[in-house]
Steps between C-alpha positions, in 0.01 A plus 500: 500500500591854428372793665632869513305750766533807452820501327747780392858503357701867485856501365781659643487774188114570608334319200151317675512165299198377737246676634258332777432241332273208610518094332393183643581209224328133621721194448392344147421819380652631124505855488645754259682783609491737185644901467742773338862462556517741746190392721623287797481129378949463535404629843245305588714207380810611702271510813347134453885379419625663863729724304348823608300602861204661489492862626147458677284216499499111528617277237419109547630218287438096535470565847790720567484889659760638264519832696637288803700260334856427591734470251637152587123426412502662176621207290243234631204742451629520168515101418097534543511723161566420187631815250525517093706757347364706199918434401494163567812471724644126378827427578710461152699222576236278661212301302171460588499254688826658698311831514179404663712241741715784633170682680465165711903435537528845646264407782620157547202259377604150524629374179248256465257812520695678246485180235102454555418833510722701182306253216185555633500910496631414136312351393185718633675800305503280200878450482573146519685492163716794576603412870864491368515830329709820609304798538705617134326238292114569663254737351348810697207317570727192614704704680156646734382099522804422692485846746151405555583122593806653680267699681265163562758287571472560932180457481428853591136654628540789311620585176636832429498616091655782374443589166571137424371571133726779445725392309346245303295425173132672543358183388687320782403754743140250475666212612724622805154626606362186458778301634498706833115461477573133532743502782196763656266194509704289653503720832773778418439797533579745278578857460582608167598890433475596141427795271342316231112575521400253189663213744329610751117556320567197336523263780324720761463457858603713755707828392643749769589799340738752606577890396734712699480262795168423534277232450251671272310138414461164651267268389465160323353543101427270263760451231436455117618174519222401756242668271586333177496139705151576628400616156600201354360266760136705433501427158633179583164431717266683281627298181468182694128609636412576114654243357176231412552212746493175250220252611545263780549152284343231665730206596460185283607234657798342252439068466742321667764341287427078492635233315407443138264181508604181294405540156162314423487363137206645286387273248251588218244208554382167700711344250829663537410446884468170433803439285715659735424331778582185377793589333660655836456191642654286263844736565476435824782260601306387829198474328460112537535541903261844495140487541300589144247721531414580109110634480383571147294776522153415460372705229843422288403431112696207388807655339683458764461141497586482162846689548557257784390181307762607227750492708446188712382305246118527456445502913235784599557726798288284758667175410870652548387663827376121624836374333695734697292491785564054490822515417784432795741307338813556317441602096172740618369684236622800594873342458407401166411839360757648651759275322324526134755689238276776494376720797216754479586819666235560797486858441332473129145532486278206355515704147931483538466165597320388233665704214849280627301192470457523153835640399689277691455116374782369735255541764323147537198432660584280786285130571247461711711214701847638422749378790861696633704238358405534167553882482832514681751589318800173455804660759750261231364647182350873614223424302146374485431154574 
C-alpha cells in the first residue's frame, strides 16, 4: 500500500515540487500517474524510492513510515519494491539470465532460489529464447522485458514504472502495458508514471494527474480498449440472439449393428426346390449315416420328377426318397450318383439342369438296381469297370 497525507517537498533553491498533496493506493491496484515534465511525478518517485524526505506530511510504503526510517533500514524497505528504468539500466557485460540473477545474488537468495526462480520471470516477460543474450544484441522493447522481470524477479508488492515506454517503439509501448497488466493480475501492484495520454485512454483505469504539484484528477475511467471489448461482445450477443436458432432434430435412434444372417437360397419354383434338395444331399459325404428328410412339395407339377428320373434312371422323386430313406448299406444311392462321370451342379435351376442333360450324352441314366461295385472305378486300371 501507498499512501501520502498531506505531503509537500521544497528544494533547497525554493522550487515547491509538491504541494499538500494527499494519495492512498490499495494493494492490487494499477494506477497511472500521468503530467508535464515539470509537474512533480520524479518527485513523487524519489519520495516512494526513500531518496528524498518529505518537508511536511506522512509518506507510507508496504508498511514502512519513510519519514522515520533509519537508514540501516533503507535497503530492506527497498527489497519490497520493484523499479523499471525508462533507460533500462542492464549491465553490458552480463546476459539475461546474468542480469536478472544479479538482483537476487546481491541479497543473498539461496542458489537453488536463484536457478528456480530467473527462468520463470523469463519466461513471464516472454524471453525464454533470448535468456543468453547481452543487453547489445536485445531490442528496445527486449531490453524493457528484462528491467521489468528484473524488477519482478524479488517478488516485490509494488512495482514502480517510470516512463518504462520511453524509449521504445510506440507500437511496443501496447505490450509493456500489457505485460505489466499481467504481472498486475497476479497480485503486484503497480504504479506506472508516464506522459503518454493515448496509453493511458487506451487501457484506462485509474489516472492521477498532476500540474505544478498538485493532484488536479484522480479517478478510475474506462479506457478505449475496454469499450471496443464490450462493443464487440454486444454485437457478439445481439448477433447470436438474431441469429435463427435451427430446429431441435429429434433423435432417431441408429439400429444396432448385428451379424449378417446365413444366406438362404431363393429358388424360382417347387421344382427347383425340389431339385435342390435332393441334389445337396447326394454331395453330402455323410449322407448315408444322416437322417433324409426330402418332402416334395405338394402342389409340385411333375417336372421335377422328370429331371430327377433322367438322371437316376427313370426313378420318380417319391421312389428315390423311399430308396434313400431304405438304404443303410454300403453302395447307397446317394454313393452311386455321386460317383457317375458326370455331376449336376446344385446351384442350376431345373431349366440349367435340363439344358446339360441334353447337351451332354456322357451323362448315363443310372439302373434302377445299380450296385457300388459296379460303378467303382478299377484302383489297377483307373478306369471303369
Amino acid at each position: 500500500m501507498v499512501e501520502l497525507q498531506n505531503v509537500s517537498v521544497t528544494y533547497s533553491s525554493g522550487v515547491d515540487a509538491l504541494n499538500n498533496i494527499s494519495l492512498k493506493i490499495n494493494d492490487g491496484d494499477f494506477a497511472f500517474v500521468v503530467g508535464s515534465s515539470g509537474a512533480g511525478k520524479s518527485t513523487m518517485i524519489k519520495l516512494l524510492l526513500k531518496e528524498i524526505d518529505a518537508t511536511s506530511g506522512t509518506v507510507t510504503v508496504n508498511g514502512y513510515n519513510l519519514n522515520t526510517l533509519k537508514k540501516r533500514k533503507i535497503p530492506e524497505f527497498r527489497r519490497t519494491l520493484g523499479f523499471v528504468f525508462q533507460d533500462f539500466r542492464l549491465i553490458p557485460s552480463m546476459t539475461v539470465y546474468e542480469n536478472i540473477a544479479f538482483v537476487l545474488r546481491v541479497i543473498d537468495a539461496p542458489p537453488k532460489f536463484i536457478k528456480k526462480r530467473v527462468p520463470y520471470v523469463i519466461s513471464l516477460v516472454g524471453l525464454d529464447s533470448r535468456k543468453d543474450s547481452y543487453p547489445d544484441e536485445l531490442s528496445g522493447g527486449e531490453k524493457q522485458r528484462v528491467a521489468i522481470a528484473r524488477a519482478l524477479v524479488n517478488d516485490p508488492q509494488l512495482i514502480i514504472a517510470d516512463e518504462p515506454t520511453g524509449n521504445i517503439d510506440p507500437e511496443l509501448s501496447y505490450e509493456i502495458v500489457e505485460l505489466l497488466k499481467g504481472i498486475n493480475d497476479q497480485g503486484t501492484t503497480i504504479l506506472m508514471v508516464t506522459h503518454e495520454h493515448e496509453l493511458v485512454r487506451h487501457f484506462g483505469g485509474r489516472i492521477i494527474s498532476i500540474t505544478d504539484g498538485e493532484i488536479v484528477f484522480d479517478e478510475v475511467v474506462t479506457g478505449i480498449n475496454d469499450e471496443l471489448l464490450k462493443e464487440e461482445m454486444l454485437a457478439a450477443a445481439n448477433a447470436q440472439n438474431q441469429q435463427p436458432q435451427p430446429p431441435v432434430q429429434p433423435q432417431i435412434p441408429q439400429p444396432q449393428e448385428t451379424e449378417p444372417a446365413a444366406e438362404i437360397p431363393q429358388y424360382s419354383s417347387t421344382e427347383d426346390a425340389l431339385v435342390r434338395s435332393f441334389m445337396d444331399r447326394i454331395d453330402d459325404d455323410n449322407e448315408e449315416t444322416a437322417e433324409i428328410n426330402i418332402q416334395p412339395p405338394e402342389n409340385h407339377s411333375g417336372a421335377a420328377d422328370n429331371v430327377i428320373a433322367e438322371i437316376t434312371g427313370g426313378m420318380q422323386a417319391d421312389d428315390i426318397i423311399a430308396k434313400i430313406t431304405a438304404d443303410s448299406q454300403e453302395g447307397t444311392l446317394s454313393e452311386q450318383i455321386m460317383s457317375s462321370e458326370k455331376i449336376i451342379d446344385p446351384k442350376q435351376t431345373v431349366e440349367e439342369i435340363m439344358k446339360e442333360i441334353a447337351e451332354n450324352p456322357e451323362v448315363q441314366p443310372l439302373p434302377e438296381n445299380i450296385t457300388e461295385n459296379e460303378n467303382r472305378k478299377d484302383e489297377n486300371t483307373g478306369g471303369k469297370v
